[in-house]
C-alpha positions as a Markdown table, in Angstrom:
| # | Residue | x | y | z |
|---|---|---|---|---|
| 1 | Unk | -26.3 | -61.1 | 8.6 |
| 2 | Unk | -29.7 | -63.1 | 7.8 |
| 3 | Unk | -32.5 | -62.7 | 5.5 |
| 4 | Unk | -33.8 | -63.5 | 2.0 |
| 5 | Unk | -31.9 | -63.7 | -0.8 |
| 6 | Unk | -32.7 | -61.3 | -3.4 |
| 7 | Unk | -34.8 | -62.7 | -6.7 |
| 8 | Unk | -33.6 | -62.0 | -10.0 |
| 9 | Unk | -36.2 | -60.0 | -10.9 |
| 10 | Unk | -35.6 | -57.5 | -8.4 |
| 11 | Unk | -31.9 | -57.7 | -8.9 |
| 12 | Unk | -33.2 | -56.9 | -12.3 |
| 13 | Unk | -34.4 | -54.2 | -11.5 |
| 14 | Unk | -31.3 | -52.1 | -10.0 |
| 15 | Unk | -30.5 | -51.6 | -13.7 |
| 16 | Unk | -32.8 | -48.6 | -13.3 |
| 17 | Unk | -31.7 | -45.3 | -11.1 |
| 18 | Unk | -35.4 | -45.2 | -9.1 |
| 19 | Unk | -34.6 | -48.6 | -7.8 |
| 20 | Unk | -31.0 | -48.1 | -7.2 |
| 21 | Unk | -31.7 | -44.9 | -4.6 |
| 22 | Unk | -34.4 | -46.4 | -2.9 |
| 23 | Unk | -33.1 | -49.0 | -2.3 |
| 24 | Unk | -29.3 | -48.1 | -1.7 |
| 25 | Unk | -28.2 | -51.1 | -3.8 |
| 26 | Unk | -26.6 | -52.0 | -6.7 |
| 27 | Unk | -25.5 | -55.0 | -8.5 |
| 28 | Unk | -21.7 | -55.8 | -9.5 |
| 29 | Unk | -20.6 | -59.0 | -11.3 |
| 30 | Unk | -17.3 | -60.7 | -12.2 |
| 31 | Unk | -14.8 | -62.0 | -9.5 |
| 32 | Unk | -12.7 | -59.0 | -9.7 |
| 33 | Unk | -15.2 | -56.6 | -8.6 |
| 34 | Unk | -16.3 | -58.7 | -5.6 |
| 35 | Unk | -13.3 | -58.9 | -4.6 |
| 36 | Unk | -13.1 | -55.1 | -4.9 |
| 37 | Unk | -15.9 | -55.1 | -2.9 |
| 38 | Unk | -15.3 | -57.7 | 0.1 |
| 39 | Unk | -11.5 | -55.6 | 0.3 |
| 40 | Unk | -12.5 | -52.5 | 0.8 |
| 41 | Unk | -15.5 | -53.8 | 3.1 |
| 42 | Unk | -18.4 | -52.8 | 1.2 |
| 43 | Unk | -22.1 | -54.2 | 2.6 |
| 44 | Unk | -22.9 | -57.1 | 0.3 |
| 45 | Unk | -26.9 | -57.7 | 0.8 |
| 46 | Unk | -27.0 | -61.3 | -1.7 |
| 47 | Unk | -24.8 | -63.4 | -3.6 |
| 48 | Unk | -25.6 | -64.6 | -6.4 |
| 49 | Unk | -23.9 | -67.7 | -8.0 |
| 50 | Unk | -24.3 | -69.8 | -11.6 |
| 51 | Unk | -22.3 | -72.5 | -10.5 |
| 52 | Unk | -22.1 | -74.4 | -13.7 |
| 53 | Unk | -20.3 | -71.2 | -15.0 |
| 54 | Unk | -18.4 | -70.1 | -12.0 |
| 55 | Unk | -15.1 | -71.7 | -12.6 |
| 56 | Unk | -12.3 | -69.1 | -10.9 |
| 57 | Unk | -10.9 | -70.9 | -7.8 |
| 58 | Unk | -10.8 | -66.3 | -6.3 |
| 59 | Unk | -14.8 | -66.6 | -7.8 |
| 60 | Unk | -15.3 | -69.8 | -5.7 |
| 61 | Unk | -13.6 | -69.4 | -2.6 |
| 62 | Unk | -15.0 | -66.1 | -2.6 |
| 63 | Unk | -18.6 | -67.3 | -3.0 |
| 64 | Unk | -17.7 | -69.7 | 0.3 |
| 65 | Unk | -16.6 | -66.7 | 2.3 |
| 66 | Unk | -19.3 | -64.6 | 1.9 |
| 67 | Unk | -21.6 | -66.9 | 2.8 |
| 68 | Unk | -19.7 | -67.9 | 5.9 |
| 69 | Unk | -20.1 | -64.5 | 7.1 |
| 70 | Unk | -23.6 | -65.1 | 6.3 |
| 71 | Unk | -24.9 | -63.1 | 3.3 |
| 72 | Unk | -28.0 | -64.6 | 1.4 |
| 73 | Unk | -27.0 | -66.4 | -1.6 |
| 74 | Unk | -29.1 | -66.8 | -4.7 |
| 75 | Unk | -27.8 | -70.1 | -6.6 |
| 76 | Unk | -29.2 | -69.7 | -10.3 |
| 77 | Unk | -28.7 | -71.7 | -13.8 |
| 78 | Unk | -27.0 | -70.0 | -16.5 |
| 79 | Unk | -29.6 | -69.1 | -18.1 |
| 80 | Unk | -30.8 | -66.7 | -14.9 |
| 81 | Unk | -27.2 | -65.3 | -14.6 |
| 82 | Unk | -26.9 | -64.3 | -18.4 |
| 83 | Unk | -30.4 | -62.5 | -17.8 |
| 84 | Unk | -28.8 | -60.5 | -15.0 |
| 85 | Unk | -25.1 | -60.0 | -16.3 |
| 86 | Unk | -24.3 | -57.7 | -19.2 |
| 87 | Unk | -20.6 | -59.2 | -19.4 |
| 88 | Unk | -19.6 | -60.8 | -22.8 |
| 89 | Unk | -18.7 | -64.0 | -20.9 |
| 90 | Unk | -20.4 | -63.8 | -17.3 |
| 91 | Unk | -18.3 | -65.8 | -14.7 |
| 92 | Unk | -21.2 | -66.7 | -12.8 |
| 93 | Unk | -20.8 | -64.8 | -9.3 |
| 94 | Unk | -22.5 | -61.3 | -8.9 |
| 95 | Unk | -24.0 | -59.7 | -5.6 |
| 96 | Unk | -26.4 | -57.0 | -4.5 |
| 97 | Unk | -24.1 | -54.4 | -2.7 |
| 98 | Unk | -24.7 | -51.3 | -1.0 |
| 99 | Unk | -24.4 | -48.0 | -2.3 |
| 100 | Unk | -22.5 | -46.2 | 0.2 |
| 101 | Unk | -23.0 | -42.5 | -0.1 |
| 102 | Unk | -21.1 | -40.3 | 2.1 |
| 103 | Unk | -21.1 | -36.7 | 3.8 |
| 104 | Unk | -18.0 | -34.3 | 2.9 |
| 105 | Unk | -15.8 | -35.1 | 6.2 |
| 106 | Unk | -16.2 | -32.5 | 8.2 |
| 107 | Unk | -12.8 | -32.8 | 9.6 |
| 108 | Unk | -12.0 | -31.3 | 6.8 |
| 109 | Unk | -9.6 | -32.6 | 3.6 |
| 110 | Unk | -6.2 | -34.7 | 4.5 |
| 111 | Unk | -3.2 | -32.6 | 3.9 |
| 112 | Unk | -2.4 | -35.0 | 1.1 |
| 113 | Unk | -5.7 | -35.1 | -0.6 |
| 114 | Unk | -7.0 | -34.6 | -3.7 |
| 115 | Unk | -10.9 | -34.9 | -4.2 |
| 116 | Unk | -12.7 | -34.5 | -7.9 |
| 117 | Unk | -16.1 | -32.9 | -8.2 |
| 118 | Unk | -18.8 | -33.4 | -11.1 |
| 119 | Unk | -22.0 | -32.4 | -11.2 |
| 120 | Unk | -23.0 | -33.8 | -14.4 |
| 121 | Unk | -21.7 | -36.6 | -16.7 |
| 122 | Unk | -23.1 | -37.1 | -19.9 |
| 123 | Unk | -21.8 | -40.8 | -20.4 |
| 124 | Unk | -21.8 | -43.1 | -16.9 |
| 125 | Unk | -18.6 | -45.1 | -18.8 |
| 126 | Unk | -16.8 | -41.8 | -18.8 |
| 127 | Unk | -17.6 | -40.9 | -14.3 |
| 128 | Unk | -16.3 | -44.8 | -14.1 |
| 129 | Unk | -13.2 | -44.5 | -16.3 |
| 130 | Unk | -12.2 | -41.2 | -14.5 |
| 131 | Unk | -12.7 | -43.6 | -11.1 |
| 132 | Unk | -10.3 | -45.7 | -12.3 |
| 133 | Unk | -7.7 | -43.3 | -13.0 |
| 134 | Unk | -8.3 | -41.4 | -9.7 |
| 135 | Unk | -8.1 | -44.5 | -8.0 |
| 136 | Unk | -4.5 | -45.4 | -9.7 |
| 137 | Unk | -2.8 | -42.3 | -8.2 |
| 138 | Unk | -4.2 | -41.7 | -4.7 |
| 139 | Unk | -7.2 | -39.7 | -5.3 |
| 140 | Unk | -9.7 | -39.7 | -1.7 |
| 141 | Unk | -12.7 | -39.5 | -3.7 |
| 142 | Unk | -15.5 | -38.1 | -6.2 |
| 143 | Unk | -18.0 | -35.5 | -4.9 |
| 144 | Unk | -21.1 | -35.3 | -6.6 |
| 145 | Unk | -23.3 | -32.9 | -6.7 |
| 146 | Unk | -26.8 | -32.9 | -5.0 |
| 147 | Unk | -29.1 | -32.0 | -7.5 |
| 148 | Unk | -27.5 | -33.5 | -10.5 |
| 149 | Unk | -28.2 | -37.4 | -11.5 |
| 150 | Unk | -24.8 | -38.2 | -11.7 |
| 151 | Unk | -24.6 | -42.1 | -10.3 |
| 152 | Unk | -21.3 | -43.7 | -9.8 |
| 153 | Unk | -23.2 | -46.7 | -9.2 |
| 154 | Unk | -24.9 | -46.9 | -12.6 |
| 155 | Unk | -23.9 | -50.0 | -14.3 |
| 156 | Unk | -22.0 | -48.5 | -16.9 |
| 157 | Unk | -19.5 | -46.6 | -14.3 |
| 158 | Unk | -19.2 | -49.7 | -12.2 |
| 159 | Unk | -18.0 | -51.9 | -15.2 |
| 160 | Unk | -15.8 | -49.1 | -16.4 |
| 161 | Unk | -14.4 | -48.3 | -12.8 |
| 162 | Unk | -13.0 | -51.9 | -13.1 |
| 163 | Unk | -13.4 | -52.4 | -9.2 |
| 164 | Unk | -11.7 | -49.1 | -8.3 |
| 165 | Unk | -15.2 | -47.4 | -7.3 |
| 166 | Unk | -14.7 | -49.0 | -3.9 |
| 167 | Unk | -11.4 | -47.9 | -2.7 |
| 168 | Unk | -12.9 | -44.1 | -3.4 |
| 169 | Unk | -15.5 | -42.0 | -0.9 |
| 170 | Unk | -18.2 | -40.9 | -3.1 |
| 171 | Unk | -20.2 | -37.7 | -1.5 |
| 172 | Unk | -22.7 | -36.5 | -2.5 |
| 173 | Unk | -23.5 | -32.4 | -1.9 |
| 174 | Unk | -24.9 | -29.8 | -2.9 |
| 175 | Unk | -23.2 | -26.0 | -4.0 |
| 176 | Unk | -23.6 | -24.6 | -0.7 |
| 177 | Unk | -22.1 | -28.0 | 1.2 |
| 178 | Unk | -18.9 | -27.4 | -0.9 |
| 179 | Unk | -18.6 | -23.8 | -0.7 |
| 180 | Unk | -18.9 | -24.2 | 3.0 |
| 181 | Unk | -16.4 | -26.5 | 3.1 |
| 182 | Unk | -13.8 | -24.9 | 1.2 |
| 183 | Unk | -14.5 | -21.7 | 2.7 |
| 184 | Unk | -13.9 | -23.7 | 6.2 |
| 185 | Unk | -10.6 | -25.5 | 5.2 |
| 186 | Unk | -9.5 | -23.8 | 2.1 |
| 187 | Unk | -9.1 | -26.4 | 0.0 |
| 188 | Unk | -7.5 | -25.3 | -3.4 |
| 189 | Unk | -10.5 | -25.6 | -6.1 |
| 190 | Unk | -9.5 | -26.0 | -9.5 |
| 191 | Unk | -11.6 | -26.0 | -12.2 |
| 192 | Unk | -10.6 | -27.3 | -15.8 |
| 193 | Unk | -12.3 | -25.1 | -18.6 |
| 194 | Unk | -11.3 | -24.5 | -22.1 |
| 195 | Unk | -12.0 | -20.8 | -21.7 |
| 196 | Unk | -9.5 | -20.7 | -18.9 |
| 197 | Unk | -5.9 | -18.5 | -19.8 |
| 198 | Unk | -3.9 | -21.1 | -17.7 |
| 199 | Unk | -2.7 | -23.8 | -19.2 |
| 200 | Unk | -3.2 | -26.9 | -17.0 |
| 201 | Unk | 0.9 | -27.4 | -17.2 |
| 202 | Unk | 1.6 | -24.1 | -16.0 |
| 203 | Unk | -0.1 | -24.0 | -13.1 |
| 204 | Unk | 1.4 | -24.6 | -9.5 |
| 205 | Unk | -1.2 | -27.1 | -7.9 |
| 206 | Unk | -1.4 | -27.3 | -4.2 |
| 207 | Unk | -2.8 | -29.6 | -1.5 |
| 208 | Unk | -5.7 | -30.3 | -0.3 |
| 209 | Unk | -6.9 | -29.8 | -4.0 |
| 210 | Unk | -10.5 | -30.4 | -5.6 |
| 211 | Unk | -10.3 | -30.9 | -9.1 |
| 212 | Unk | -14.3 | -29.8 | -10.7 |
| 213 | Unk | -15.0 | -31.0 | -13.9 |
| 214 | Unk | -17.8 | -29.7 | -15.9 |
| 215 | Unk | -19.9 | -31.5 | -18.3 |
| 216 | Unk | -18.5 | -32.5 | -21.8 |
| 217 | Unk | -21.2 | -30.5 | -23.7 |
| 218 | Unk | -22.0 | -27.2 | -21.1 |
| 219 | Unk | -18.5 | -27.4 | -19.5 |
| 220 | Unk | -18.4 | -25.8 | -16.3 |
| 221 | Unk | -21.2 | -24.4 | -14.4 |
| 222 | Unk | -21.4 | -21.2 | -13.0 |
| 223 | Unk | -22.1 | -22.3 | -9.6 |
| 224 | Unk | -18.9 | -24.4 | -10.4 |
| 225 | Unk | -16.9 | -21.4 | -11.7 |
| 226 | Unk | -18.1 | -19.5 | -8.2 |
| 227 | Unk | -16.2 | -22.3 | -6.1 |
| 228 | Unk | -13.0 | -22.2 | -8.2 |
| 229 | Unk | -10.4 | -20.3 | -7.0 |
| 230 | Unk | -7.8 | -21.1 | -10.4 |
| 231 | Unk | -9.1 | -22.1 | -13.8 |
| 232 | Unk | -6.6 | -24.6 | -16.3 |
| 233 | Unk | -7.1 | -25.1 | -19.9 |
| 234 | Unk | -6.5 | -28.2 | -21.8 |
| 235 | Unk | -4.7 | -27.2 | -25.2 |
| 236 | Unk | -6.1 | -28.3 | -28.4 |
| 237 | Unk | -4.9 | -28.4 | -32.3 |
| 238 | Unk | -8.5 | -28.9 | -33.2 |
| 239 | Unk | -12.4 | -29.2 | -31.3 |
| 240 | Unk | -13.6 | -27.5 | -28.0 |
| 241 | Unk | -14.1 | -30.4 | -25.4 |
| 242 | Unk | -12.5 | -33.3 | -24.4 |
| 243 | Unk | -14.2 | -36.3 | -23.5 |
| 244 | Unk | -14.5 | -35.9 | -19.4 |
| 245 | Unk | -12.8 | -38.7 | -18.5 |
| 246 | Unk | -9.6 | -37.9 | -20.8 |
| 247 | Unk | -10.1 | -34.6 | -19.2 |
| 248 | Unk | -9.9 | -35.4 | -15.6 |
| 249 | Unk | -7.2 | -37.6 | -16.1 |
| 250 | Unk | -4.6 | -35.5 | -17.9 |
| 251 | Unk | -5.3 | -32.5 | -15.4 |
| 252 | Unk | -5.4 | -35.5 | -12.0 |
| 253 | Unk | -1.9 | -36.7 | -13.8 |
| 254 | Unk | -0.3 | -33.5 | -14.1 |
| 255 | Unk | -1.0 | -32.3 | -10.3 |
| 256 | Unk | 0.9 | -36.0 | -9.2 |
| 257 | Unk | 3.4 | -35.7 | -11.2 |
| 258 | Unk | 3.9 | -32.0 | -8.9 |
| 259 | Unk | 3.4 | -33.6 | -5.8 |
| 260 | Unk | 5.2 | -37.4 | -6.1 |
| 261 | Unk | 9.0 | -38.0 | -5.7 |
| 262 | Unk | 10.3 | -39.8 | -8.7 |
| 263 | Unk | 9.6 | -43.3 | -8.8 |
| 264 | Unk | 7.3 | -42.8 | -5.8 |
| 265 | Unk | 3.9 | -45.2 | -6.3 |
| 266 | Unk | 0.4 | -44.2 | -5.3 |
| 267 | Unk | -1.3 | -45.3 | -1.8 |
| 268 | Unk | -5.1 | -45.8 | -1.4 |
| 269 | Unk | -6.1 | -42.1 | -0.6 |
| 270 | Unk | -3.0 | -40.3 | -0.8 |
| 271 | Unk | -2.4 | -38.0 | -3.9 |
| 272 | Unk | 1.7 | -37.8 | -4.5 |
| 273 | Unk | 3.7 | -38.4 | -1.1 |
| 274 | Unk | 5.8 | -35.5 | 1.0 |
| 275 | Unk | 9.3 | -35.4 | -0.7 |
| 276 | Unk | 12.1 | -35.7 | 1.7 |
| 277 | Unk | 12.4 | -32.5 | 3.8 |
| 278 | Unk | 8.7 | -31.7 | 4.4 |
| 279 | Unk | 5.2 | -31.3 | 2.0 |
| 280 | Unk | 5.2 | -29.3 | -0.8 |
């Protein structure tokens, strides 16, 4: 890897979505979500290091790695790093990564998987709090639809996904790319609506499964509704929505505890494991 370390002022501005898609990058900061990063084997495309405030011994070996493999590094003062950090206390290592968009596999879903898609997202926080919990029990990845501007990569999701944005695929497709799909592999497509009859408890989940999650304020489309096959409810005392990220999570939680033996953990990509005597 050579070239030019990215300027702060360009790093600057991948705050902004335009800059973010054309130039497939975003920025990440804080040891633990480099790490993330270099783990999972994301493309870093410059460092960037404050070393009067990078004082982790993971930050700085880090730092010494990835320029071993030979990505540019940008060495600021302080004051730069605080201009391009929006942590309460930066710890002086960021980098410029790239924003790996993917296709729907067209091998089809893993027996095991379970996939979540969104096609819009009022709050980036909330897409990169659902992340997190999707990442905590297996979940292959988020799909997001094509004409929305849903961004996992937005700032506010990366911060929130707390690093676990890298050990998910995000896709990105359209209507007819998932409704091809699941008509080609037959996927189960659940959709979580409060208008549904089912409540979320009741309902036998099977795998492959795609759990689509409508936004907080229109719920689900009906392009959305057109791809689900079921429709669970969430049962309230009091209020019509839940925030999407409580959402997602209580419905992803409920189809794990189906599928995982007790006691069983989560692995990177699998949702629940086979009991003994053959998949559910």
């Amino acid at each position: 890897m050579s070239g030019a370390p990215w300027p702060v002022e360009q790093i600057l501005e991948l705050r902004g979505l335009e800059a973010r898609e054309r130039s497939g990058s975003h920025f990440i900061e804080g040891a633990r979500f480099v790490v993330a990063a270099s783990d999972t084997g994301a493309t870093f495309r410059s460092l960037v290091v404050a070393p009067k405030l990078l004082r982790s011994p993971i930050g700085q070996m880090l730092a010494r790695r990835l320029r071993a493999r030979g990505v540019p590094s940008l060495v600021v003062t302080p004051q730069e790093f605080e201009r391009l950090s929006q942590a309460e206390q930066p710890q002086g290592i960021g980098a410029v990564v790239a924003s790996e968009w993917q296709r729907l596999p067209q091998e089809g879903p893993g027996p095991l998987d379970c996939w979540i898609a969104v096609s819009e997202v009022r709050s980036p926080g909330n897409l990169g709090t659902l992340m997190r919990t999707a990442a905590a029990i297996g979940v292959r990845g988020v799909i997001v639809a094509r004409s929305g501007r849903v961004d996992p990569f937005h700032p506010a999701a990366v911060r929130a996904s707390m690093g676990a944005l890298y050990s998910l695929k995000v896709v990105r497709a359209s209507v007819a790319e998932l409704a091809w799909w699941r008509r080609r592999f037959a996927p189960a497509v659940v959709g979580a609506t409060p208008q549904a009859s089912v409540d979320y408890r009741a309902f036998s989940y099977r795998r492959p499964l795609v759990v689509v999650l409508g936004s907080e304020r229109k719920g689900l489309s009906d392009d959305q509704l057109a791809l689900c096959e079921a429709r669970v409810r969430i049962p309230m005392v009091a209020g019509d929505s839940l925030n999407l990220a409580v959402a997602g999570s209580i419905v992803l939680y409920e189809a794990w505890r189906q599928f995982r033996p007790t006691g069983a953990r989560a692995a990177p990509g699998v949702f629940g494991r086979a009991p003994a005597g053959g998949r559910r």
